[in-house]
Backbone as a ProteinNet text record, in pm:
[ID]
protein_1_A
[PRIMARY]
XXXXXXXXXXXXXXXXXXXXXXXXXXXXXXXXXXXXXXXXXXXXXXXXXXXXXXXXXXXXXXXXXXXXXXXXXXXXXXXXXXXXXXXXXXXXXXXXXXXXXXXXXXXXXXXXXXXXXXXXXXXXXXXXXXXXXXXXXXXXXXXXXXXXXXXXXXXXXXXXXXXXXXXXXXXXXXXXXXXXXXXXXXX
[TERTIARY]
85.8	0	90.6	55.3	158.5	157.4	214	255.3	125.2	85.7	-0.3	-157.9	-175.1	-330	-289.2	-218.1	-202.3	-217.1	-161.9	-159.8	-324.3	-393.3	-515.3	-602.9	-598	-685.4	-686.6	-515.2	-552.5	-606.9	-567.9	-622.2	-740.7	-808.1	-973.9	-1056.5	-1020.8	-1024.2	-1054.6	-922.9	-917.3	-1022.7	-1033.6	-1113.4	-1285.7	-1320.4	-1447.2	-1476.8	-1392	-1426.8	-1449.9	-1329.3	-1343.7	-1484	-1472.4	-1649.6	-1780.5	-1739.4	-1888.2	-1882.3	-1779.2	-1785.5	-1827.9	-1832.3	-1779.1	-1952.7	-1997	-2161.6	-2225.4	-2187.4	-2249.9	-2245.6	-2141.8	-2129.7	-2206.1	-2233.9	-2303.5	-2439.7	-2481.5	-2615.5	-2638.8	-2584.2	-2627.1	-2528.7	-2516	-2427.5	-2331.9	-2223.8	-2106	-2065	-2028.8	-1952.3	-1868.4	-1854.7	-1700.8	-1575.4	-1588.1	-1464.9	-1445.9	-1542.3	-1486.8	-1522.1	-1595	-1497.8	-1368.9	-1318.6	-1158.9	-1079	-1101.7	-1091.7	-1058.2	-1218.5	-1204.8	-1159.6	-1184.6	-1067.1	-926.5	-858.6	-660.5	-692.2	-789.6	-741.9	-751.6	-864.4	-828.4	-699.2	-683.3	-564.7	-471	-410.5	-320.4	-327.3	-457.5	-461.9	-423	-499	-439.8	-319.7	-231	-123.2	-31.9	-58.6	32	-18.5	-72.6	-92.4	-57.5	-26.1	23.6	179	226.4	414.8	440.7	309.3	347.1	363.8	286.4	207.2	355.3	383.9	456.9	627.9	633.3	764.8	730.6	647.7	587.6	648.8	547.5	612.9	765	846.2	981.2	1004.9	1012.8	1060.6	1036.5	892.9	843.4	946.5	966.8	1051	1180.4	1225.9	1334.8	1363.5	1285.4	1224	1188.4	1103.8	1027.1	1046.5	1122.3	1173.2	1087	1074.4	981.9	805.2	794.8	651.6	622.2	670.1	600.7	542.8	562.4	448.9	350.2	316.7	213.1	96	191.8	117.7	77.4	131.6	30.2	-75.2	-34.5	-190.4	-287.2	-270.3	-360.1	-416.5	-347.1	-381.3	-462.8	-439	-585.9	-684.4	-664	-810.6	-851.6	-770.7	-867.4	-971	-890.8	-910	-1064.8	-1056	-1168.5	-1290.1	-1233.8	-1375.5	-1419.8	-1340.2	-1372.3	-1446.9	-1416.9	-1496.6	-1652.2	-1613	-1761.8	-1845.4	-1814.5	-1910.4	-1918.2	-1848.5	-1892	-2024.7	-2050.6	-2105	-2212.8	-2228.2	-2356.5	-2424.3	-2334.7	-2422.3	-2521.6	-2584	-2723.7	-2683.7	-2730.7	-2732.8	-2744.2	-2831.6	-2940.2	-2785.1	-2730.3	-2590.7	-2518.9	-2501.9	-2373.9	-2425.5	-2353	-2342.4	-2286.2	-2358.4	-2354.9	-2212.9	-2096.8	-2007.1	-1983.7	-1983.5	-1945.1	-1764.7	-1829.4	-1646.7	-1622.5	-1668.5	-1649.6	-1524.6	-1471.5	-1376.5	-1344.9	-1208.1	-1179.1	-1180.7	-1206.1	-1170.5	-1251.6	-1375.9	-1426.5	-1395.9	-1361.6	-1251.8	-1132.1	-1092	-940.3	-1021.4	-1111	-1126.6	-1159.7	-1268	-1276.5	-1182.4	-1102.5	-977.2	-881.3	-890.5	-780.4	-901	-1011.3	-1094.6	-1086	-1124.2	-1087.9	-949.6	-892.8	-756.5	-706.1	-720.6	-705.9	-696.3	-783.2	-733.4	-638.4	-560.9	-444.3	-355.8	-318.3	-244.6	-201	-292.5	-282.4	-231.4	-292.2	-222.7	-41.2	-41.4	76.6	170	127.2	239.9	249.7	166.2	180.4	282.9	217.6	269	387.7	504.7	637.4	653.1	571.6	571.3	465.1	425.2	319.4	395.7	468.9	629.7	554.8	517.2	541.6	576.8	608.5	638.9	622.9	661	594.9	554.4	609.5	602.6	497.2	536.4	334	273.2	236.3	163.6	104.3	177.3	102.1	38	108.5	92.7	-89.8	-32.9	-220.7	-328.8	-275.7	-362.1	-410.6	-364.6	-371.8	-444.8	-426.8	-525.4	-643.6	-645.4	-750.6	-886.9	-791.4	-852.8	-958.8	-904.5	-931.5	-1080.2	-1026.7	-1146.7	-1262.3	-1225.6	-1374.9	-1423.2	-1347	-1401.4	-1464.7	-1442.7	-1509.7	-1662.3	-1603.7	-1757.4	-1854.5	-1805.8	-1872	-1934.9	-1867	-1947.9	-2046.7	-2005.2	-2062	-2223.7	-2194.9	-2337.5	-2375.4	-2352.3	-2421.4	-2579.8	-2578	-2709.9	-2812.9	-2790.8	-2850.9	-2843.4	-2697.9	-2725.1	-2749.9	-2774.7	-2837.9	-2748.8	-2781	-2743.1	-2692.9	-2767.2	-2768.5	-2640.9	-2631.3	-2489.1	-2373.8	-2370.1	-2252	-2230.5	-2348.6	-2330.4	-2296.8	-2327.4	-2251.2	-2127.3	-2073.9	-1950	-1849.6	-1918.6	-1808.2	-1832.9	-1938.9	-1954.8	-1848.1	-1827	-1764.1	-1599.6	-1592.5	-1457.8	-1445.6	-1491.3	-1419.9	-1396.9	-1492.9	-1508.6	-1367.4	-1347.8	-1225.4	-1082	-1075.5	-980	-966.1	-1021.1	-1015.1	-1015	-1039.9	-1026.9	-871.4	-866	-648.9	-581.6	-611.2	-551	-526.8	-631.3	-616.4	-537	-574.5	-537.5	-381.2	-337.1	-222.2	-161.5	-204	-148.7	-104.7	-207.2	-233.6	-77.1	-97.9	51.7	197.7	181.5	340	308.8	229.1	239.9	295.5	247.2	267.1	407.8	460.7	552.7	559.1	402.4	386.1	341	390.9	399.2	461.9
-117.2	0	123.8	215.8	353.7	432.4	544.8	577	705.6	773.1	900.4	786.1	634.3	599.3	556.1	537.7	534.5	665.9	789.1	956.8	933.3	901.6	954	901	760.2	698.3	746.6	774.8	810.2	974.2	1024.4	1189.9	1149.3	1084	1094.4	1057.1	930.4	876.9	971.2	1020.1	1188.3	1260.8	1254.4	1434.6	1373.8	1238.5	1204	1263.2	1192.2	1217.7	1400.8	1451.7	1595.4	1694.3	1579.2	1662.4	1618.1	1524.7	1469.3	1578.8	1585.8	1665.1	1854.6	1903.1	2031.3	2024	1912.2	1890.1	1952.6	1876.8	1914.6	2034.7	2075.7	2249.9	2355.7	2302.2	2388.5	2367	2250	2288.5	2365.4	2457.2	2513.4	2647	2704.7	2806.8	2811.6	2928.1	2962.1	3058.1	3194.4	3277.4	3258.8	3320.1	3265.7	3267.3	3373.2	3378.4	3263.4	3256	3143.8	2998.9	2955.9	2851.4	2874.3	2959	2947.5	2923.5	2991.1	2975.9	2791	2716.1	2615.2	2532.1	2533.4	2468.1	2464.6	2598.5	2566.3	2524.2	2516.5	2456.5	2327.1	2235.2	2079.7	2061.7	2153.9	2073	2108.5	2219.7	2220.1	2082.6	2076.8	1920.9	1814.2	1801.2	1681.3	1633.7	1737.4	1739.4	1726.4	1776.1	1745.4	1669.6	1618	1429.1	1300.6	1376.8	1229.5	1272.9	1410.7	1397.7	1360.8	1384.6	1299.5	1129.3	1098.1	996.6	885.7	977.7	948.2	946.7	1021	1044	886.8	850.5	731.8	587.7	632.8	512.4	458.6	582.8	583	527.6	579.4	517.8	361.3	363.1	197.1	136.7	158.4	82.3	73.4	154.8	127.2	40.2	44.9	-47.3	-206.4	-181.3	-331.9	-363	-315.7	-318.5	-347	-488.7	-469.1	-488.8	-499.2	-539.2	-463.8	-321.8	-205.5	-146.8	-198.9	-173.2	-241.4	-353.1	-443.3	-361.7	-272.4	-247.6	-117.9	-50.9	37.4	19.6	-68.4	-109.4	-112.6	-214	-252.8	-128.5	-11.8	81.2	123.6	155.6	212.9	103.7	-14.5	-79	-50.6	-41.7	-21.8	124.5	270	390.8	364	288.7	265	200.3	119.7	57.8	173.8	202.8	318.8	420.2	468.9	549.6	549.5	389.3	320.6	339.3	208.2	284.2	368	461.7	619.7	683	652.9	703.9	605.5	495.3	441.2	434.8	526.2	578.1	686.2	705.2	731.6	890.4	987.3	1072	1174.1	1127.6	1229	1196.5	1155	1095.5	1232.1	1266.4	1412	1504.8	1588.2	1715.1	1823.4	1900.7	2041.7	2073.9	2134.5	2215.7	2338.2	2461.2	2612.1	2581.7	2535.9	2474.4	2589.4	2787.2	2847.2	2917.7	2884.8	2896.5	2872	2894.1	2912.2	2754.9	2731.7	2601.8	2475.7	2523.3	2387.2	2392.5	2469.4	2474.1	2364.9	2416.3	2303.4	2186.7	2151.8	1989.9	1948.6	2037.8	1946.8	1905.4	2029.9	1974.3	1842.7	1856.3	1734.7	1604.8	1615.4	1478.7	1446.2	1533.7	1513	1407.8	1434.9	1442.3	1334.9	1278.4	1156.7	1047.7	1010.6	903.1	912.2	1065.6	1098.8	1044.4	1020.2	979.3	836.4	757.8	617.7	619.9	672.5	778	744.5	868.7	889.9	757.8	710.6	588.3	490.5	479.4	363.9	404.6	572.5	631.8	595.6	589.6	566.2	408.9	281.1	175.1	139.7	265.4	256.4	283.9	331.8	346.4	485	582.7	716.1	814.9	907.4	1045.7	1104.8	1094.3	1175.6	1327.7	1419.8	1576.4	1583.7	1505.8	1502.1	1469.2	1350	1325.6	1452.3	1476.5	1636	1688.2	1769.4	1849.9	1836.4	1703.1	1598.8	1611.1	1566.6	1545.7	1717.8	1784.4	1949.2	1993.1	1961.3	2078.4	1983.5	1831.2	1776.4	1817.3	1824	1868.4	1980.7	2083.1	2221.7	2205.5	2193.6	2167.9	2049.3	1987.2	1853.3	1946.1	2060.3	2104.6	2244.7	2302.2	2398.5	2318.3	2278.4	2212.2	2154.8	2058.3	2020.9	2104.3	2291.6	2378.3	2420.7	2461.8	2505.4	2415.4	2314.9	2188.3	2178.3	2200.8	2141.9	2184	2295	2308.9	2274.4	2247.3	2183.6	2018.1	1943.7	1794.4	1749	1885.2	1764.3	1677	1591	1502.9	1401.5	1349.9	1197.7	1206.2	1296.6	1306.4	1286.1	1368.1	1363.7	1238.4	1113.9	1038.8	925.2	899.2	858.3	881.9	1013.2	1052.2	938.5	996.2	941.6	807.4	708.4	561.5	521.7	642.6	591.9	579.4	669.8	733.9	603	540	446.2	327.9	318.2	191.6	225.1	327.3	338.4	306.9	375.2	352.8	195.5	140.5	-18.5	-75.5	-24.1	-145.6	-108.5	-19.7	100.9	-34.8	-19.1	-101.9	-220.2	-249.6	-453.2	-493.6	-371.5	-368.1	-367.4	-316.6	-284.8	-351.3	-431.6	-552.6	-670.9	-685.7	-797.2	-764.2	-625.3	-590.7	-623.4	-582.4	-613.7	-770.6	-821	-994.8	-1031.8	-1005.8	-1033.7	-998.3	-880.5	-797.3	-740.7	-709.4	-625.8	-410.7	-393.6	-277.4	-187.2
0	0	0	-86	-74.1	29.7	80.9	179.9	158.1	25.3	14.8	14.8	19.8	56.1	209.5	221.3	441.3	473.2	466.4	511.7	492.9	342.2	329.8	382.4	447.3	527.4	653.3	724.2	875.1	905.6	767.4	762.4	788.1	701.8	685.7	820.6	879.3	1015.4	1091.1	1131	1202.1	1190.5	1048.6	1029	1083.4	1071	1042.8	1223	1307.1	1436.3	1436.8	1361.8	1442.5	1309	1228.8	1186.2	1244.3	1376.3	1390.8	1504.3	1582.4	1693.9	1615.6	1553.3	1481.9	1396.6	1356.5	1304.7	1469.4	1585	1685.9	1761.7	1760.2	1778.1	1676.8	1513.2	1446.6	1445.7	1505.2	1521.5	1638.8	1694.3	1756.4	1738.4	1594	1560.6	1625.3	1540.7	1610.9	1484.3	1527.1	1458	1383.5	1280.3	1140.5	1229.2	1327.7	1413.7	1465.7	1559.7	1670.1	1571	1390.9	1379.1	1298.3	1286.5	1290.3	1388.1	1478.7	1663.4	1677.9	1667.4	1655.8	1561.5	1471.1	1336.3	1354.6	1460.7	1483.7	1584	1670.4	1775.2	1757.4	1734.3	1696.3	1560.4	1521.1	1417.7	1505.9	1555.3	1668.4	1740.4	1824.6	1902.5	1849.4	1722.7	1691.6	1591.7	1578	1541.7	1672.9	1749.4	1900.6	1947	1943.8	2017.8	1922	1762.3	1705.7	1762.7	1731.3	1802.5	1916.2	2024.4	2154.4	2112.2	2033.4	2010.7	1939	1873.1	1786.1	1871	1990.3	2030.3	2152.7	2200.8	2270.1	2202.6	2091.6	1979.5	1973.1	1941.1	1935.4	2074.6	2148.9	2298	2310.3	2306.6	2259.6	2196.6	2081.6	1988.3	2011.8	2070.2	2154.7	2216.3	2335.4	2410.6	2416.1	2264.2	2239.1	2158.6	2026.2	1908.3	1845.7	1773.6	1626.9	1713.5	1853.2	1895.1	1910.1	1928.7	1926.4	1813.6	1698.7	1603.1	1648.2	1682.2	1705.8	1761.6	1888.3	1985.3	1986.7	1878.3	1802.2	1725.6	1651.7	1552	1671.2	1751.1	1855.5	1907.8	1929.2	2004.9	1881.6	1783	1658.1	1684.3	1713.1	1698.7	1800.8	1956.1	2078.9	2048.7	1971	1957.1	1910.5	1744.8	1705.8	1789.1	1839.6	1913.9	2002.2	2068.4	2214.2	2114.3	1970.3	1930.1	1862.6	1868.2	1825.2	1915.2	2028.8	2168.6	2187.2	2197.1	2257.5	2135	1986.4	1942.2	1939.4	2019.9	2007.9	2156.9	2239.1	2389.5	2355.4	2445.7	2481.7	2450	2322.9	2360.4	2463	2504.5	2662.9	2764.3	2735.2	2828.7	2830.5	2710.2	2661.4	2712.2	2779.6	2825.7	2730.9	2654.3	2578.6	2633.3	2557.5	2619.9	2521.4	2602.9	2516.4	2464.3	2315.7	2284.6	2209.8	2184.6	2098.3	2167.3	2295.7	2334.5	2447.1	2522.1	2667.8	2711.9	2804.8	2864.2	2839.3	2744	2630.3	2555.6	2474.3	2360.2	2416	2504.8	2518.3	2585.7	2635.4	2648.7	2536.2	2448.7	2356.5	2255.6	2272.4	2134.5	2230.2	2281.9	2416.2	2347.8	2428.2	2380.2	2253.7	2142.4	2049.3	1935.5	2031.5	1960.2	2052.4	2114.6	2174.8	2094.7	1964.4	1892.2	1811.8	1837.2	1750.8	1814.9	1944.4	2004.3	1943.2	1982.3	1914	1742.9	1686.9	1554.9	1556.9	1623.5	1689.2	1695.3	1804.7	1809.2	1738.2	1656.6	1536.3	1392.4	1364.1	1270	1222.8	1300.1	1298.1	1241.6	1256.4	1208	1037.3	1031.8	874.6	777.3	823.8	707.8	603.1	660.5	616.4	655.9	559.3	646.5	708.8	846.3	973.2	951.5	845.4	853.6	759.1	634.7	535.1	579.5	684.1	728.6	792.5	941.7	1042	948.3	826.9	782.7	709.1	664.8	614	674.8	774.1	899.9	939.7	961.9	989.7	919.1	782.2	652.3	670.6	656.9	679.5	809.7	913.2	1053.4	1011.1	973.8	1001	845.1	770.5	654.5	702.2	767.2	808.3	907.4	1048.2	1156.8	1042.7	974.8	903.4	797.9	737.1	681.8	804.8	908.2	1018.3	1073.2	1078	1155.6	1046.7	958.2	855.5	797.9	844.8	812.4	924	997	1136	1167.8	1123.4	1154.4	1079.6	947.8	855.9	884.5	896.5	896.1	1052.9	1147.7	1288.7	1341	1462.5	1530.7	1452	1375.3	1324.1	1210.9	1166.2	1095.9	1180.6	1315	1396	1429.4	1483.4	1564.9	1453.2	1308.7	1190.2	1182.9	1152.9	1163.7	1215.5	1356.4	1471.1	1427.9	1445.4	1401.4	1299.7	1192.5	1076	1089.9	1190.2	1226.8	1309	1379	1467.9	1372.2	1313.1	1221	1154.8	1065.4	1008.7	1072.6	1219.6	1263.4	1302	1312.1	1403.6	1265.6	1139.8	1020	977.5	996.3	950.9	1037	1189.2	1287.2	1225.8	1179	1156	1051.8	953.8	799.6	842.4	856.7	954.9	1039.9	1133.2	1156.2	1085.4	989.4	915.4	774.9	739.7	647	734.9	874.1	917.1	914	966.7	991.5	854.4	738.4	620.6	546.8	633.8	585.8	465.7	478.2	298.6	288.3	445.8	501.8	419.1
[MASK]
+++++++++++++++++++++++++++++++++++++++++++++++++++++++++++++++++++++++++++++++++++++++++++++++++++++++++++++++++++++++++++++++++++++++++++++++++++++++++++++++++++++++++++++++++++++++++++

């Protein structure tokens, strides 16, 4: 598999979560300002949780040498599932947060960007470029959290909670797909 359809799968992954979250902030508006506001701040986020993510990895591999790829894939499939369940809990469950800035702004870009992490530490074993990648991942971010705000009030709930469904599904199939290439050694 080439290194620009791996960037474009885990970009997309990414972006699906941060447009389901960014669908749910626009149904309930938000100023052009504050979604630019929000658009750097999740690509900020989740560009700094794949380099944590990614500086983890390295240590790992250090560490564990070739099983620390393993145990990244694994970590995208755990990401995916955790993002599955979470989008098939009980709406009436979620608590509204003012994410147009200030200190829901930063949880949500932190929550958000949490499956970047797992991202992150695998990245280094998918055998691409760590700096196209960010950089992928970044323009991707910010364009899914702008259309996401931008539709939200038009596509409703049931888009977001798809999104995210799709976004986990993606990540936990990257994971396997991904395991299944190093087992094979066709990475």
């Amino acid at each position: 598999m080439s290194s620009a359809i791996k960037i474009v799968i885990i970009a997309v992954s990414l972006a699906l979560d941060v447009f389901a979250v960014s669908v749910g902030v626009g149904v309930r508006g938000v100023s052009t300002r504050a979604k630019w506001r929000i658009g750097a701040a999740f690509a900020c986020a989740e560009i700094s949780m794949n380099c944590i993510g990614a500086g983890l990895g390295l240590v790992a591999g250090r560490l564990l040498g070739d099983a620390a790829g393993y145990l990244g894939f694994v970590a995208l499939v755990g990401v995916g599932t955790y993002m599955i369940v979470e989008a098939r809990r009980d709406l009436d469950d979620r608590k509204p947060m003012d994410m147009a800035g200030g200190w829901g702004l930063f949880v949500a870009a932190l929550a958000i960007s949490l499956d970047s992490l797992g991202i992150g530490f695998s990245i280094l074993y998918i055998g691409v470029p760590l700096v196209i990648s960010l950089v992928t991942i970044g323009i991707v971010s910010i364009l899914s959290t702008s259309l996401g705000l931008t539709l939200g009030r038009t596509l409703g709930t049931r888009v977001e909670d798809r999104a995210e469904m799709l976004g986990g599904i993606l990540l936990t199939l990257t994971g396997a797909l991904f395991i299944a290439l190093k087992a094979l050694h066709a990475g």
